[in-house]
FIKOL-622707 format. One record per residue (C-alpha): residue in one letter; x, y, z. Coordinates in steps of 0.5 Angstrom, whole numbers, m for minus. Layout:
BEGIN
{'A', {X, Y, Z}}
...
END
This chain:
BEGIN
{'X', {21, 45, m50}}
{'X', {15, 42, m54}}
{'X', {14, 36, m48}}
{'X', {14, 42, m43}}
{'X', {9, 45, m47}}
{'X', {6, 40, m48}}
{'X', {5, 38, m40}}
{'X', {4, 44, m37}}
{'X', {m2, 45, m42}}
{'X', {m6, 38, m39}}
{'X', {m3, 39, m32}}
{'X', {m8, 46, m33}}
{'X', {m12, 44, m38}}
{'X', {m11, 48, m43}}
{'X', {m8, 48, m51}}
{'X', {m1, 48, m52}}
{'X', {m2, 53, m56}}
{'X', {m5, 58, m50}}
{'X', {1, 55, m45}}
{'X', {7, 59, m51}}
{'X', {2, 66, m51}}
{'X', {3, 67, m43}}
{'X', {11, 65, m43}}
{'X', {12, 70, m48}}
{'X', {7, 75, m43}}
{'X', {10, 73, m37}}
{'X', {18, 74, m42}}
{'X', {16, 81, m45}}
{'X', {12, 83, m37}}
{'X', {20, 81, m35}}
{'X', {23, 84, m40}}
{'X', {19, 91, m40}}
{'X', {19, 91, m32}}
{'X', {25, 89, m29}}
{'X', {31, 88, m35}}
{'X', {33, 97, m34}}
{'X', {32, 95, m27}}
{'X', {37, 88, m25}}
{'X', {41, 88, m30}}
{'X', {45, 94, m29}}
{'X', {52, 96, m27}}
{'X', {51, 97, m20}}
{'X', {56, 100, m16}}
{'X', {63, 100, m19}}
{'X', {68, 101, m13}}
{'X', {65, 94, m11}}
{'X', {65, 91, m17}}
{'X', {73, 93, m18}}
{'X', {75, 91, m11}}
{'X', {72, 84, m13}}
{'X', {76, 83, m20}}
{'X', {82, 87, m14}}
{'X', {81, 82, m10}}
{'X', {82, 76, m16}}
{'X', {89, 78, m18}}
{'X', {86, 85, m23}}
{'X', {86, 92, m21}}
{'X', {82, 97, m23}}
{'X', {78, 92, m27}}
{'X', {70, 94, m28}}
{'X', {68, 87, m32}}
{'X', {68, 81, m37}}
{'X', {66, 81, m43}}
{'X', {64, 74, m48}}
{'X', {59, 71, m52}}
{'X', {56, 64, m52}}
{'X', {51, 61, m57}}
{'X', {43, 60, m56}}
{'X', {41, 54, m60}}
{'X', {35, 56, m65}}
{'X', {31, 52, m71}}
{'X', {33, 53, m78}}
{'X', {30, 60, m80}}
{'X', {25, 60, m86}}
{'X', {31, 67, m89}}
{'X', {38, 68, m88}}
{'X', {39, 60, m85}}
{'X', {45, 61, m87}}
{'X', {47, 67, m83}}
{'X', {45, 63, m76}}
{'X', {50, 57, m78}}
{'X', {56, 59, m73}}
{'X', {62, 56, m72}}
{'X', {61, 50, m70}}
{'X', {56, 48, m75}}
{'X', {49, 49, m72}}
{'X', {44, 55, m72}}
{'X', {44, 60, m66}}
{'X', {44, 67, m63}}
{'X', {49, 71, m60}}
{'X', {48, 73, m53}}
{'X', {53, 78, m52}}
{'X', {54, 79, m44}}
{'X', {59, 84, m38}}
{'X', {59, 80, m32}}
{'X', {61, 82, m26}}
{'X', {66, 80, m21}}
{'X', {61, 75, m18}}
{'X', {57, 73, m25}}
{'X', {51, 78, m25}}
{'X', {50, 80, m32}}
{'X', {51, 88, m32}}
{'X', {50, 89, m40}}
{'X', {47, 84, m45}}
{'X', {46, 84, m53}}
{'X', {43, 79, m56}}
{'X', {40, 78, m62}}
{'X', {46, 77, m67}}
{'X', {45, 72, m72}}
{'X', {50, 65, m71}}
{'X', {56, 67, m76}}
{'X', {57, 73, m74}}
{'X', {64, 74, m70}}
{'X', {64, 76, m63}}
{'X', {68, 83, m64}}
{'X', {64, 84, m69}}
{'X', {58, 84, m64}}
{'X', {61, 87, m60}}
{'X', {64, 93, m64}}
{'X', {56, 95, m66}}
{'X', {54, 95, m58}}
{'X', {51, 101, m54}}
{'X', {56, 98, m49}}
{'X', {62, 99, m53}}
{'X', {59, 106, m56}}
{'X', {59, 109, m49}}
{'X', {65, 105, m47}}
{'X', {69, 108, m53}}
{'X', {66, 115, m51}}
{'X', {68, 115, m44}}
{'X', {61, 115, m41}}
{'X', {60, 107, m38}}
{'X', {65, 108, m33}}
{'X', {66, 114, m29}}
{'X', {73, 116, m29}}
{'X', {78, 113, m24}}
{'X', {84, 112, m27}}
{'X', {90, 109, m22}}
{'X', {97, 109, m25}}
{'X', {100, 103, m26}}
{'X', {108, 104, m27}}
{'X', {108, 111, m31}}
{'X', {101, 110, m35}}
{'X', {95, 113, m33}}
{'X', {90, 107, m32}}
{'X', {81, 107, m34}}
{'X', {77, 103, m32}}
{'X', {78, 97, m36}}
{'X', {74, 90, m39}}
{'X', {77, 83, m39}}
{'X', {76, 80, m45}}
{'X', {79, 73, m49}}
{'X', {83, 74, m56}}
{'X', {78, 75, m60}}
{'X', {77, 82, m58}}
{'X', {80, 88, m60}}
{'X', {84, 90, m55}}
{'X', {83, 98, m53}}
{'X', {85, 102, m48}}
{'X', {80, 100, m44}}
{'X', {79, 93, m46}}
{'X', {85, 88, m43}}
{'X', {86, 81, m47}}
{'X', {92, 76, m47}}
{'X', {98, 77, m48}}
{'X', {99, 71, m54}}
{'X', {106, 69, m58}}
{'X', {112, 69, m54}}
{'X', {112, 70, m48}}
{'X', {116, 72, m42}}
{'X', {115, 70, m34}}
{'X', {111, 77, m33}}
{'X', {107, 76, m39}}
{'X', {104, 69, m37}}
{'X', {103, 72, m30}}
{'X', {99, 76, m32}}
{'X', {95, 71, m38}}
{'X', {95, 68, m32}}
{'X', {90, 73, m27}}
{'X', {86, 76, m33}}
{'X', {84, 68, m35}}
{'X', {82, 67, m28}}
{'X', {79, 75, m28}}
{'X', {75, 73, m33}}
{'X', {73, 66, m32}}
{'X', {67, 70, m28}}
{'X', {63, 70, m34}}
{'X', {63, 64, m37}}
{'X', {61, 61, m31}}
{'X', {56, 66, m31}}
{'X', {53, 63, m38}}
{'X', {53, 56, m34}}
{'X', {50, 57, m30}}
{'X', {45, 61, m34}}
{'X', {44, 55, m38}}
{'X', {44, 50, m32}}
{'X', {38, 55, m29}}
{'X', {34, 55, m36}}
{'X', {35, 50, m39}}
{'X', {31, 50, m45}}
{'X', {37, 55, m47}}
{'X', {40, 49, m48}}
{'X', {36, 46, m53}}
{'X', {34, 49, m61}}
{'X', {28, 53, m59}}
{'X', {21, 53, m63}}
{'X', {20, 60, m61}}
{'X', {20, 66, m68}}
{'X', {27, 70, m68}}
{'X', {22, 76, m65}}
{'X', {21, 72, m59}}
{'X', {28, 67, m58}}
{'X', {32, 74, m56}}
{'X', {26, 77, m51}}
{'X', {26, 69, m47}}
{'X', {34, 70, m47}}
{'X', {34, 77, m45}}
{'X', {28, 75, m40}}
{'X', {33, 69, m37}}
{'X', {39, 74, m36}}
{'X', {33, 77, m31}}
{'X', {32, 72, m27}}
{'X', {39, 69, m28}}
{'X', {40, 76, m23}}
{'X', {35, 75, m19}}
{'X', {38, 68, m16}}
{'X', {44, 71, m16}}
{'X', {43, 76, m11}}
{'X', {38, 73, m7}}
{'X', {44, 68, m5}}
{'X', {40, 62, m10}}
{'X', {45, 56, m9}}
{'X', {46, 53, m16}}
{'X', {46, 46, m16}}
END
């Protein structure tokens, strides 16, 4: 981020310094603007035809977490080391059958755990009262069904959250480990291509821990905009 800084600021004759103060203008514009207006749920029938289609009905989401690298803080460094050693920040995100972010949480520092991220959501509040999702229920054998989320093992399964089957399993149980791991594929692919578009996520980034969640929420924004304007991804 330093060398792109650095280049932009000789290409328009101006400090570097000046270049960091209009990303985070044109970052909180984005935020402000458009964040309550792109990244929002959309219409949930399409939505649950979509996952339908992919092997799961009666499925309104994905949910994961993925890690945005950062500098060592100056306080609480340790609590950004995540698990795989380096600092970060979580965003938490509910994707679409097609990969566009419909809910995002970001901010949580590195070390703490997906679920626990999850449980402390507006996402998952509304979801456990029974006010995200309108209410469709299908029945499925002799059980009524909600609108249901897909997430991986690390998740608390929910009467509206579907995980894998783990242990023993019979030939049912990994089919349907099977459609859910293909269902749920969408959001990692989403936080790939993400990364792929803004790839100063990528990298530790020297921004203050105010602004890092700001330029991340800001890349969700035009992450759905590229989506649903048919942007090919390279």
């Amino acid at each position: 981020m330093p060398d792109s800084y650095r280049s932009v600021a000789n290409q328009f004759g101006v400090g570097k310094s000046t270049v960091g103060v209009a990303v985070m203008q044109v970052a909180h514009a984005i935020v402000d603007l458009l964040l309550s207006k792109v990244v929002t749920l959309g219409d949930v029938q399409v939505i649950i035809d979509g996952f339908s289609a992919m092997g799961l009905p009666n499925c309104g989401g994905a949910i994961d977490g993925t890690h945005i690298p950062i500098l060592g803080p100056d306080h609480q460094g340790s609590q950004y080391i995540n698990r795989k050693g380096y600092f970060s920040m979580v965003l938490q995100a509910l994707v679409d059958h097609k990969g566009r972010f419909t809910n995002i949480n970001v901010g949580w520092q590195g070390k703490v755990h997906d679920a626990r991220v999850f449980r402390n959501s507006g996402l998952f509040r509304r979801l456990q009262e029974g006010i995200y999702f309108p209410d469709r229920k299908i029945t499925v054998g002799d059980v009524e069904m909600p609108i249901v989320i897909l997430g991986d093992p690390a998740y608390p399964l929910m009467p509206w959250l579907m995980k894998p089957y783990t242990g023993a399993l019979d030939t049912e149980k990994v089919l349907f480990n099977y459609h859910l791991s293909k269902c749920r594929m969408v959001v990692e692919c989403a936080f790939g291509r993400l990364k792929g578009r803004w790839r100063s996520l990528l990298t530790r980034s020297d921004l203050s821990q105010t602004n890092i969640p700001i330029v991340i929420a800001a890349c969700c924004v035009l992450h759905n905009l590229c989506e649903s304007k048919g942007e090919t991804f390279m």
